[in-house]
C-alpha positions in Angstrom: 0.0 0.0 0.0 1.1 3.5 -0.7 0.4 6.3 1.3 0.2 9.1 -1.5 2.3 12.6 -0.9 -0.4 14.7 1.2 -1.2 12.2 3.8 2.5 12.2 4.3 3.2 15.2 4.7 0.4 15.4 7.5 1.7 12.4 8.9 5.0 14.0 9.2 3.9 17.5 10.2 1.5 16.1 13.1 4.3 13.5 14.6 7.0 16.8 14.4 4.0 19.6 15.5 1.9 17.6 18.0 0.7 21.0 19.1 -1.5 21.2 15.6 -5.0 20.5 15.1 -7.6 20.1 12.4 -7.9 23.7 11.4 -4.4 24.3 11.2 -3.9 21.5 9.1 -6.9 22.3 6.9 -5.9 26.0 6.9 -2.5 25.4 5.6 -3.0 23.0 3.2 -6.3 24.2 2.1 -8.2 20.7 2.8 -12.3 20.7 4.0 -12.9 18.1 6.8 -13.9 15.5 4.6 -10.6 15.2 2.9 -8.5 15.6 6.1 -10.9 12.9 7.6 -10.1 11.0 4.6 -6.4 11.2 4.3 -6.2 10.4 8.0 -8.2 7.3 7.5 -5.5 6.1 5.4 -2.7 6.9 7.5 -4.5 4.7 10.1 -4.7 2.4 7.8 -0.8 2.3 6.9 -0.1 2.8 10.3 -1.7 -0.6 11.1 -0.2 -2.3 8.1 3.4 -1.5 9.8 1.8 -2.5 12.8 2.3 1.2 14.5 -0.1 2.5 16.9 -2.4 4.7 14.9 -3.1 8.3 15.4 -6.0 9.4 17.6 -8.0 12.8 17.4 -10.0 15.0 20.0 -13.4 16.1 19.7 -11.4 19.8 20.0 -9.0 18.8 16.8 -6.1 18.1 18.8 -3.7 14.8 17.8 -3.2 12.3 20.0 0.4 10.8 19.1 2.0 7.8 20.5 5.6 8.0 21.5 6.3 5.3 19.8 5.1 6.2 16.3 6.7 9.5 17.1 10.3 8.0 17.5 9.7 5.7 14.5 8.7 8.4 11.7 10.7 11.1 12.8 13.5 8.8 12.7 12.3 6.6 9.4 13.0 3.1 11.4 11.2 0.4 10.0 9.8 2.0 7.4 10.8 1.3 3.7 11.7 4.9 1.6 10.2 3.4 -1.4 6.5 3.6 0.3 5.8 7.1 -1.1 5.8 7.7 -4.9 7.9 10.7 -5.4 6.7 14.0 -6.0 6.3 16.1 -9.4 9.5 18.1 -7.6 11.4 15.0 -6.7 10.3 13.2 -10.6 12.0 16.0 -12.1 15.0 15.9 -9.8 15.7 12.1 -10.6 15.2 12.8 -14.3 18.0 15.6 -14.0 20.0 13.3 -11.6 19.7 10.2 -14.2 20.9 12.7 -17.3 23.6 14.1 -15.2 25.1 10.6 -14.8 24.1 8.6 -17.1 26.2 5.7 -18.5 23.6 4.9 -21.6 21.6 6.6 -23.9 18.1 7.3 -22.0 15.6 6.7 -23.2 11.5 7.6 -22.2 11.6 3.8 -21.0 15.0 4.1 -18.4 12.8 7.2 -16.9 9.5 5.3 -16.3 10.9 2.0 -15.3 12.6 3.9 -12.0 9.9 6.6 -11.7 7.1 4.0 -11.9 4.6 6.7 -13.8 3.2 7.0 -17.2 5.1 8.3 -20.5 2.6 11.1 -20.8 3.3 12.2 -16.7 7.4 11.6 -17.4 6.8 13.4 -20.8 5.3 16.5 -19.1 8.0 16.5 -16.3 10.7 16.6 -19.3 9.6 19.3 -20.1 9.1 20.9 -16.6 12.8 20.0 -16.4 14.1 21.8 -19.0 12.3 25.0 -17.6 14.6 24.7 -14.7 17.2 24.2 -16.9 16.5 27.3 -18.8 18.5 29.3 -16.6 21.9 27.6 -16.8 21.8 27.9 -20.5 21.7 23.8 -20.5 19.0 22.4 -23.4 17.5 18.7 -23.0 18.1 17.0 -26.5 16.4 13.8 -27.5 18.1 11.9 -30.8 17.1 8.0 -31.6 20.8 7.6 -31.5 22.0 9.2 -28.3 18.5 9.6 -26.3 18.1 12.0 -24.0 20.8 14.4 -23.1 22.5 17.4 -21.7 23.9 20.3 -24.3 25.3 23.0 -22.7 28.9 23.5 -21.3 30.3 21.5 -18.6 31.1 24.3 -16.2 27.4 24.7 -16.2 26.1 21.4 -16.0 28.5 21.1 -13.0 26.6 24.1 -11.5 23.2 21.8 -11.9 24.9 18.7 -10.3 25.6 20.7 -7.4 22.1 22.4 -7.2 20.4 19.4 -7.9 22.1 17.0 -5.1 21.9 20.3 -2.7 18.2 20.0 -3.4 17.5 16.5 -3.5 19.2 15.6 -0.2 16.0 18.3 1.4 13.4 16.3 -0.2 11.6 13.4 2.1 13.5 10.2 0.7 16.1 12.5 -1.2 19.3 10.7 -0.2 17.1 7.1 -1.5 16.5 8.9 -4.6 19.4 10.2 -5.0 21.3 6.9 -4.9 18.8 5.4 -7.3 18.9 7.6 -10.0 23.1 7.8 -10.0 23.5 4.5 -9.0 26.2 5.3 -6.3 26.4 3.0 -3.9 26.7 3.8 0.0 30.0 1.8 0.4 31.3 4.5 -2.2 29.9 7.4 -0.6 31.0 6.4 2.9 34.5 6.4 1.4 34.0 9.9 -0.1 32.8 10.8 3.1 36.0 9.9 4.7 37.5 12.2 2.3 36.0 14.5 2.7 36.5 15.0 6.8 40.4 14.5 6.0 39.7 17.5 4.1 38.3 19.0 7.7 41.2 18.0 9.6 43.9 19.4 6.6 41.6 22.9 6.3 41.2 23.2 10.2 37.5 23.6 9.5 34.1 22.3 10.0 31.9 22.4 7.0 28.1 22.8 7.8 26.1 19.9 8.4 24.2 19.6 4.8 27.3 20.3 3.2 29.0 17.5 4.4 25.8 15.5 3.6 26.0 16.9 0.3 29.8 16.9 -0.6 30.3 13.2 -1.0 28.0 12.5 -4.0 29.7 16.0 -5.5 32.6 14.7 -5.9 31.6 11.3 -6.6 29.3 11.9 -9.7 32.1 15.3 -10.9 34.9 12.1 -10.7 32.3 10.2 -12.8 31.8 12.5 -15.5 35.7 13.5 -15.0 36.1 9.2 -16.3 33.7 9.7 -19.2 35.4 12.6 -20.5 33.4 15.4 -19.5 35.7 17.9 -18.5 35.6 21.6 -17.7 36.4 23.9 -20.2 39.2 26.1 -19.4 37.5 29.1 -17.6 38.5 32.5 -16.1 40.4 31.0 -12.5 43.6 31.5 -12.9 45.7 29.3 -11.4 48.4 31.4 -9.3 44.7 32.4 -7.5 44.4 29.0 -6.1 47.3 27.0 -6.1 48.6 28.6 -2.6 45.3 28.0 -1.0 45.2 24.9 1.2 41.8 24.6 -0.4 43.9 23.2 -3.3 46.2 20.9 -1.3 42.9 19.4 0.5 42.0 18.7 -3.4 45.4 17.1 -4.5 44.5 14.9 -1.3 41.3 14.0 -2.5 43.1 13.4 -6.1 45.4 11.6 -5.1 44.8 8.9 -6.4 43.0 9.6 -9.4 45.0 9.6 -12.3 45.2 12.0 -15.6 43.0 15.0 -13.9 43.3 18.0 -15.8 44.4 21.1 -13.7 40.9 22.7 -14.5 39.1 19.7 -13.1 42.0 20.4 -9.9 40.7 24.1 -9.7 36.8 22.7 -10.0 37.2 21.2 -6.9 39.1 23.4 -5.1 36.4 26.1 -6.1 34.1 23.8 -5.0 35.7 23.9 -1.0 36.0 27.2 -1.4 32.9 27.5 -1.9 31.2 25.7 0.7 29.4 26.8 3.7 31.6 26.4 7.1 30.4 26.3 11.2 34.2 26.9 12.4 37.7 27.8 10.8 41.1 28.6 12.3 42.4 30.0 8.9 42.5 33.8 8.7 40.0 34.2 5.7 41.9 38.3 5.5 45.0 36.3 3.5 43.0 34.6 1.4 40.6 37.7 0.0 42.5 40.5 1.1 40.3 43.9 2.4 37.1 41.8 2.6 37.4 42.5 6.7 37.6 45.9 5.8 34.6 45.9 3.4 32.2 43.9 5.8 34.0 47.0 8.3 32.8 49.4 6.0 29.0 47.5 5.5 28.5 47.5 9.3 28.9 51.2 9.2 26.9 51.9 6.7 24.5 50.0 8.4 23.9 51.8 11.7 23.5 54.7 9.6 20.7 54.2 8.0 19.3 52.2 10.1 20.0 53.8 13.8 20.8 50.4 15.3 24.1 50.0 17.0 26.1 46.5 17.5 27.6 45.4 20.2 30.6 43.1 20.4 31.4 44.3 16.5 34.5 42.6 16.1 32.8 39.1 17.2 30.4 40.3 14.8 33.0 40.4 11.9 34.7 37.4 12.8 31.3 35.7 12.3 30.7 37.7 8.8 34.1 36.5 7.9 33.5 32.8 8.1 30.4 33.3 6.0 31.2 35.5 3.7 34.3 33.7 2.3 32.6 31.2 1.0 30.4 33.6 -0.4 33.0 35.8 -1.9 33.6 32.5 -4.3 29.9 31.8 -4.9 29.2 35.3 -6.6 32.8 36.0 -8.0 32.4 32.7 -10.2 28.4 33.0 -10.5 28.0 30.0 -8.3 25.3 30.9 -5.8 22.5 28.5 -5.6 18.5 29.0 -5.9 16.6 29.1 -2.4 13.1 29.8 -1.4 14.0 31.0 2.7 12.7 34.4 1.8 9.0 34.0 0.8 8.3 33.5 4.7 10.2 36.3 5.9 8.1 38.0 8.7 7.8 41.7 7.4 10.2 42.5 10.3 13.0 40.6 8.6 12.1 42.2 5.1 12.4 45.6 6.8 15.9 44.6 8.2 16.8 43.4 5.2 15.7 46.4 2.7 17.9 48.3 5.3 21.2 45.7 5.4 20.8 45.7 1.0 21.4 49.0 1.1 24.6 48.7 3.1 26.2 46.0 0.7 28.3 48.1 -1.6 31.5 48.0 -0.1 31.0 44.3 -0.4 30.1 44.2 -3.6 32.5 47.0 -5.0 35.4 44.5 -3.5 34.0 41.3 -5.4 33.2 43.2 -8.8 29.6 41.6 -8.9 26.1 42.5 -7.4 25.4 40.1 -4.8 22.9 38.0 -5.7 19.0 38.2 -3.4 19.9 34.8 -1.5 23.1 35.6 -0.7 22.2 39.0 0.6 18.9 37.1 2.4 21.7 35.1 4.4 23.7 38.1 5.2 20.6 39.9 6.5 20.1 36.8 8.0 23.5 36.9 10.1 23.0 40.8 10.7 19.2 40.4 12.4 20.3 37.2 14.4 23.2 39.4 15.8 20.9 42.1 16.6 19.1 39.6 18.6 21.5 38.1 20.4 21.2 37.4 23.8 23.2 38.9 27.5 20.7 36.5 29.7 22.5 35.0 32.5 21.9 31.6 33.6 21.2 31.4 36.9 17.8 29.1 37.6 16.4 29.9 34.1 15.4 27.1 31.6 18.0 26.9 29.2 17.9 26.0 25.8 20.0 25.2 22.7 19.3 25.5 19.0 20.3 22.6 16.2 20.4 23.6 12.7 22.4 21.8 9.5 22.2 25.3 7.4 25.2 27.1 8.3 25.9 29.9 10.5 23.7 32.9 9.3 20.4 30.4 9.2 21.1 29.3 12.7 21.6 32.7 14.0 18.6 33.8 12.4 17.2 30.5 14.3 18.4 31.7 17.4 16.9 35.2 16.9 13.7 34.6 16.7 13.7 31.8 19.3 15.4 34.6 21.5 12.6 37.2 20.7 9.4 34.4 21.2 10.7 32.8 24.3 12.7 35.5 26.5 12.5 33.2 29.8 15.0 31.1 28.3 18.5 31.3 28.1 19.5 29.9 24.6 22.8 29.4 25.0 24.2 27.8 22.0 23.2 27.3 18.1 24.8 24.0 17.0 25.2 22.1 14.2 24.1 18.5 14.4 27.6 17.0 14.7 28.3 19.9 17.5 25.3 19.0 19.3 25.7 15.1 19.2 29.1 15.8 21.2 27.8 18.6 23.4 28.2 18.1 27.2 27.0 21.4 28.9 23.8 21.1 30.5 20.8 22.3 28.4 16.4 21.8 28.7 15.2 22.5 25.6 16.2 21.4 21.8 14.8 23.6 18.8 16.0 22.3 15.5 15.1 22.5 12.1 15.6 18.5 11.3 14.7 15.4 14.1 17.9 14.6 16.4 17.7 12.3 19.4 17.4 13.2 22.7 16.8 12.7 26.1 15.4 16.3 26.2 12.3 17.9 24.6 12.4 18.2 21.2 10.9 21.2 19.9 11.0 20.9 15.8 11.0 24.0 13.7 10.8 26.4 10.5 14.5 28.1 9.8 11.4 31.1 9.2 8.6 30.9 11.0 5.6 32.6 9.8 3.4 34.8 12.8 1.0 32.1 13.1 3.6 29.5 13.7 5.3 31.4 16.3 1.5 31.9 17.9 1.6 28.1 18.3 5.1 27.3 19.2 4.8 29.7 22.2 1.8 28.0 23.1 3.4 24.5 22.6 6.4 25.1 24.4 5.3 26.8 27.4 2.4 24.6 28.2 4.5 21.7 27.9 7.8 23.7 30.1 5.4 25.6 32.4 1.7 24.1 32.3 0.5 27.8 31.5 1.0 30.1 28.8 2.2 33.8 30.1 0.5 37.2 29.9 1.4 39.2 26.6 2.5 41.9 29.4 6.8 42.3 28.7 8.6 43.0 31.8 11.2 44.9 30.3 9.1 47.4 28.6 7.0 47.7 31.8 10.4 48.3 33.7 11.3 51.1 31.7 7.7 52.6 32.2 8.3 53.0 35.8 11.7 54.1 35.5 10.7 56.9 33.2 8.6 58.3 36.1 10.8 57.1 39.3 13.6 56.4 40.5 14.6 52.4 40.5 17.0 51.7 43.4 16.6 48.4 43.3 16.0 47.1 40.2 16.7 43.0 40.3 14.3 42.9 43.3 11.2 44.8 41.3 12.0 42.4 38.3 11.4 39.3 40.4 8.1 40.9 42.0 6.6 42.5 39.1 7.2 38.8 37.4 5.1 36.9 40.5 2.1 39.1 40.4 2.3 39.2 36.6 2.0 35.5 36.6 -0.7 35.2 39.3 -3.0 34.8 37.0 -1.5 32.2 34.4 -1.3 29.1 37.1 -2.7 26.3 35.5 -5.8 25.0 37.8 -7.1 22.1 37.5 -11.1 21.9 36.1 -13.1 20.4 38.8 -16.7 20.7 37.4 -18.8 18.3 37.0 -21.2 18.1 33.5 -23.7 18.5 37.2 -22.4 22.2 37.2 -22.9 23.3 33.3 -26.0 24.9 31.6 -28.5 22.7 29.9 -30.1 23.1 26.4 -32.8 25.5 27.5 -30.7 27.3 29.7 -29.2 28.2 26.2 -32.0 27.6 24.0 -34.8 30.0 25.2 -37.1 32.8 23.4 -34.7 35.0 23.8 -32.4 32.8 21.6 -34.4 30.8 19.6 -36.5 32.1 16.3 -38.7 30.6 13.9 -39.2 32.0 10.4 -40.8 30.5 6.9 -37.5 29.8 5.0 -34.6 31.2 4.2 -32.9 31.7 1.1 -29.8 29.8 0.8 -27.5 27.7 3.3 -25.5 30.8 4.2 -28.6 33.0 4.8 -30.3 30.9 6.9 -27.2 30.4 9.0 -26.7 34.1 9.0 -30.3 34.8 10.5 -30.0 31.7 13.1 -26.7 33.8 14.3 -28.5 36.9 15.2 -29.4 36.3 18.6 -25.6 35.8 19.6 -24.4 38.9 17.4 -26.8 41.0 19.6 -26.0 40.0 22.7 -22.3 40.0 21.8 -21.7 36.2 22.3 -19.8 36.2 19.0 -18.5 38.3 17.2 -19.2 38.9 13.2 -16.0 37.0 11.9 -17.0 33.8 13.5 -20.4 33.7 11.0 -17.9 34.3 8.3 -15.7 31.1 9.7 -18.8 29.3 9.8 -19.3 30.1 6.2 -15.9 29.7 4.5 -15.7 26.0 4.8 -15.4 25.2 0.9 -17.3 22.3 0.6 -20.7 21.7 2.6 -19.9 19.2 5.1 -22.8 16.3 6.7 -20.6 15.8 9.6 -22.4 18.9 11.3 -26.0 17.5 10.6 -27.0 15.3 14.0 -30.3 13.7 12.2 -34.0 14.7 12.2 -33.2 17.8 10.0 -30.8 19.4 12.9 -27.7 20.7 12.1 -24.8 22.6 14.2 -22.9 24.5 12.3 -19.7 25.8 14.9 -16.1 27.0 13.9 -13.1 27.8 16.0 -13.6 29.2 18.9 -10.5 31.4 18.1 -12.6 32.9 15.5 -14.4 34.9 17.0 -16.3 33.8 20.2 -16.7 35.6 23.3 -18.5 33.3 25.1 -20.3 30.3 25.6 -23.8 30.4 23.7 -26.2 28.3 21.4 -29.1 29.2 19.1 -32.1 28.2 17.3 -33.4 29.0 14.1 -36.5 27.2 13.4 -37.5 27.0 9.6 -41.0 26.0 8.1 -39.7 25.4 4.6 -36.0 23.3 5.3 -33.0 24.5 3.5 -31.2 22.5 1.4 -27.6 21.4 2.5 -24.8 19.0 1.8 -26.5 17.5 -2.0 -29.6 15.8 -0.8 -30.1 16.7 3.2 -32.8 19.3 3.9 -32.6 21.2 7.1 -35.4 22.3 9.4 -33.4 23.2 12.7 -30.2 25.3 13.0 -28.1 25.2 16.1 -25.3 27.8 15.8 -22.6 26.5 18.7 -20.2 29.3 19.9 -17.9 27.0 22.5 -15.2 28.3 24.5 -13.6 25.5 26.1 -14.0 21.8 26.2 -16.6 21.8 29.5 -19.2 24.3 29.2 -21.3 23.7 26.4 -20.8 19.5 26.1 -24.2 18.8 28.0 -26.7 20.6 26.3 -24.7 19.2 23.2 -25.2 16.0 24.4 -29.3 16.7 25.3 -29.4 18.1 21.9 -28.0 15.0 20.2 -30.4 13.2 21.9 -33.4 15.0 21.4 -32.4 14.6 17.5 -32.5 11.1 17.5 -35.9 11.4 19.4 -37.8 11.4 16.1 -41.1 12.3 18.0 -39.7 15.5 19.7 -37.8 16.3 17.1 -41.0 16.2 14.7 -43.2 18.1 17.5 -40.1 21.3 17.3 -40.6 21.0 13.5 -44.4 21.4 13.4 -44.2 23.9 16.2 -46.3 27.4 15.5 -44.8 29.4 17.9 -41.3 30.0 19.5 -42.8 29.8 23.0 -44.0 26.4 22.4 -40.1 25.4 20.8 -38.7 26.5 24.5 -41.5 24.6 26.4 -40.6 21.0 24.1 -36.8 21.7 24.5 -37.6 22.1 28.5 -39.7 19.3 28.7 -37.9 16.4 26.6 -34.5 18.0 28.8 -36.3 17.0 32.2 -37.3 13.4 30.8 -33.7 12.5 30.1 
């Protein structure tokens, strides 16, 4: 059985968010209940085939996950990669992957014997391909002869091979796919791999987590094409520029053994180091690109000018800029920086910051001789606001906290940032990569990463951006999970500088702690002792005051509308939860309880203020849902899970009481729909 590509990505986005619920799922991937009921169906359904506990949901929308199928699919144990057919994006990857390294002519059979779809779907992704293709100047050609094909210089095609495994090894399954479409083996890329961290140890570096990921099959499929004869041209690197760098000793290591490499194919790979995103480095980067200190000097400058913000600690600052932007300095000298898609959920903070940081990259970009390309400047403003943020907390009693992230420096601090600005109780006291963290020994509380790592702590699994929504529910995760509460809105710091403005603070440390109790009085977490004894019944909700009765109404959405008037006026809700009632796409039967009575509800986060029901009676039913015709409209507004659930549960009953039900429906007056709701509530 396969589980198709949106039921798992909800799998994987409930198991690594268990603070989500139906909305929120629905909401973001714009899904009605029916095919979020559906697609969870058949997750259970796969879930039981692997003989994993399936996933259970609350009447309030909430996921109940078991720790055991939690481990298991965050860390893919037991469960085969080849279960999911891939994506349109992952298709067109492998196509690309398979052209890249082929050893035959392709042809349309090779694709859909390993993609497993039809010649029309592989024929349309061909062509999707070649779109992407489009801008490295690279053409797909098709000849009975040679089959499919790359034209288009090797320099470039090299530039794909590099984007393409970058990208693959992000997709779910990518490293699977990867293998299979190249047909390198693991035993080879181990050995690479080895390489590759003799490289670390020559350099005195640390390359980023997803670099070092990525590197091996790099130089594995640019040996390959090296052994069919696919060589760089001879391009504009010059090689006095390199030779002297220990980049280009680290590649003579690698090369060592290879035989007949052409001293282009020698500065390839060095470029390619060079190139390559790094946590730490004892080389001074200054020898190497000369007045690039002094330019990022200059940007920082610039900077606090225009926008009035000062840094602290600045040469830490430009030691950190330093490690990032070498690599950089490569990437946009030699046109080399690759396509990413971080920015399109920038918070409009960030894009603020980072109209203000573009603005200050000229030096930079007066010493390279280029204009520095959107995603590289994104990661630079990136590095610039995490700075901004960073934290002076001391430790003392506070939870602490540390941040995992494979993207490199900028991405992390970034990471870090906005962690820092959500959650100021904590201390975060370190942003790691996933090798740093899997040797770090001082003590922590909390993990946040971007990518599943194991444990003993909570696990907190995150966006490298979050969107404002996102960081709504995070909060809300983490501190009712760390604290059992989640704290006022009120900041303390921006209430101690209101009372300093007007007195004078002797003792500040002191207030701090006090103002932070009596904020917090009200945030304990109590547990709810009532009883379903101590909640309103139906008529206690459903009275004249609330209920009407008209002839008809003239659609689903205007009857609804009308049955919602009593709450409006009496402020139970507020106008935006009708319209949440309303926007569900498709009319859904799951809200009709039988006997012509429907409930229509939404979140109560949409706009209720408090607990309240009413009744809108209708001679002439309303059609709903294809072939249901509704006579009585309950609007539910619900503010928790307690006050509301009896006179639900008297309602459902009198619904399936076909005779009560019938005697509300031929009712002539709304004083005689009260007296049948009050009586059949006393019989049961």
């Amino acid at each position: 059985m396969y589980l198709d590509r949106r039921s798992t990505k909800l799998l994987q986005e409930v198991v690594s968010n268990p603070g989500l619920k139906s909305d929120d799922l629905k909401r973001i991937h714009d899904l009605n209940r029916r095919q979020l009921q559906y697609s969870f169906d058949k997750i259970n359904d796969w879930l039981n085939l692997k003989n994993l506990p399936k996933i259970e949901r609350t009447r309030q929308g909430r996921f109940v996950i078991d720790p055991v199928l939690a481990s298991t699919i965050l860390q893919k144990k037991n469960i085969p990669l080849q279960e999911t057919l891939p994506s349109e994006q992952e298709r067109i990857s492998i196509i690309l992957l398979m052209l890249v390294s082929r050893n035959e002519e392709l042809s349309l059979l090779h694709f859909t014997s390993v993609l497993q779809f039809s010649k029309n779907t592989i024929l349309s992704d061909i062509k999707k391909a070649q779109r992407f293709l489009d801008q490295y100047e690279i053409e797909i050609q098709y000849s009975r002869r040679h089959g499919y094909r790359l034209l288009g210089t090797e320099f470039a095609v090299r530039h794909v091979l590099i984007a393409l495994v970058n990208q693959c090894l992000t997709l779910p399954n990518g490293r699977h796919h990867l293998e299979k479409a190249t047909g390198l083996s693991k035993t080879a890329i181990d050995g690479y791999r080895q390489q590759i961290e003799g490289v670390e140890r020559e350099l005195e570096l640390q390359f980023t987590d997803d670099k070092i990921e990525a590197m091996p099959y790099i130089l594995a499929l640019t040996l390959k094409r090296i052994k069919q004869k696919k060589t760089v041209e001879p391009f504009y690197i010059h090689y006095d520029e390199l030779s002297d760098t220990k980049e280009y000793r680290a590649t003579e290591l690698i090369l060592k053994n290879s035989e007949n490499i052409p001293i282009e194919e020698r500065l390839f790979i060095t470029l390619h180091l060079l190139t390559t995103n790094v946590y730490t480095s004892e080389n001074e980067t200054e020898d190497l690109v000369p007045h690039l200190r002094q330019a990022l000097s200059d940007m920082l400058v610039l900077f606090e000018k225009r926008s009035c913000i000062f840094f602290k600690e600045k040469e830490q600052l430009l030691n950190q800029l330093m490690l990032h932007t070498k690599p950089a300095y490569y990437r946009i000298k030699y046109h080399l920086t690759e396509a990413n898609e971080l920015h399109h959920s920038a918070s409009t903070d960030f894009l603020e910051l980072h109209h203000l940081a573009r603005q200050a990259m000229q030096p930079l970009e007066e010493l390279i001789g280029e204009p520095i390309p959107e995603n590289e400047a994104i990661y630079l403003s990136m590095l610039l606001g995490g700075w901004l943020c960073k934290q002076g907390d001391r430790l003392q009693q506070q939870i602490k906290a540390v941040v995992v992230c494979p993207n490199g420096v900028s991405v992390s601090r970034l990471m870090l940032s906005q962690l820092h600005a959500l959650f100021p109780e904590f201390v975060f006291v370190q942003a790691l990569s996933i090798r740093e963290f899997q040797t770090y020994s001082l003590p922590y509380d909390l993990v946040f990463s971007s990518v599943y790592v194991h444990t003993d702590k909570k696990l907190f699994m995150i966006s490298p951006l979050m969107g404002e929504t996102e960081k709504l529910r995070l909060r809300k995760q983490v501190m009712m999970e760390t604290t059992g509460f989640v704290p006022t809105d009120v900041q303390l710091q921006q209430l101690l500088q209101i009372v300093e403005k007007h007195a004078i603070v002797t003792n500040k440390d002191p207030l701090a702690v006090e103002l932070n109790q009596f904020l917090q009085q009200g945030n304990v977490s109590i547990p709810d002792v009532r009883t379903e004894r101590d909640t309103p019944n139906l008529s206690d909700f459903l009275h004249e005051g609330t209920i009407q009765k008209k002839r008809g109404a003239q659609s689903w959405d205007h009857a609804v509308r009308i049955a919602a008037k009593p709450l409006l006026a009496d402020r139970s809700i507020f106008p935006s939860y009708i319209e949440a009632i309303l926007s569900v796409e498709e009319q859904d039967p799951y809200i009709i309880l039988g006997s012509g009575i429907a409930i229509p509800h939404a979140d109560p986060e949409l706009g209720v203020n408090r607990v309240a029901m009413s009744l809108l009676q209708l001679d002439e039913g309303v059609p709903y849902a294809g072939n249901h015709t509704i006579h009585t409209i309950v609007v539910i507004a619900a503010v928790d899970k307690y006050q509301h659930l009896k006179a639900l549960r008297q309602l459902i009953k009198l619904s399936q009481h076909r005779k009560t039900a019938l005697s509300i429906a031929k009712a002539n007056s709304v004083t005689a729909i009260a007296s049948l709701i009050h009586t059949y509530q006393e019989r049961i």
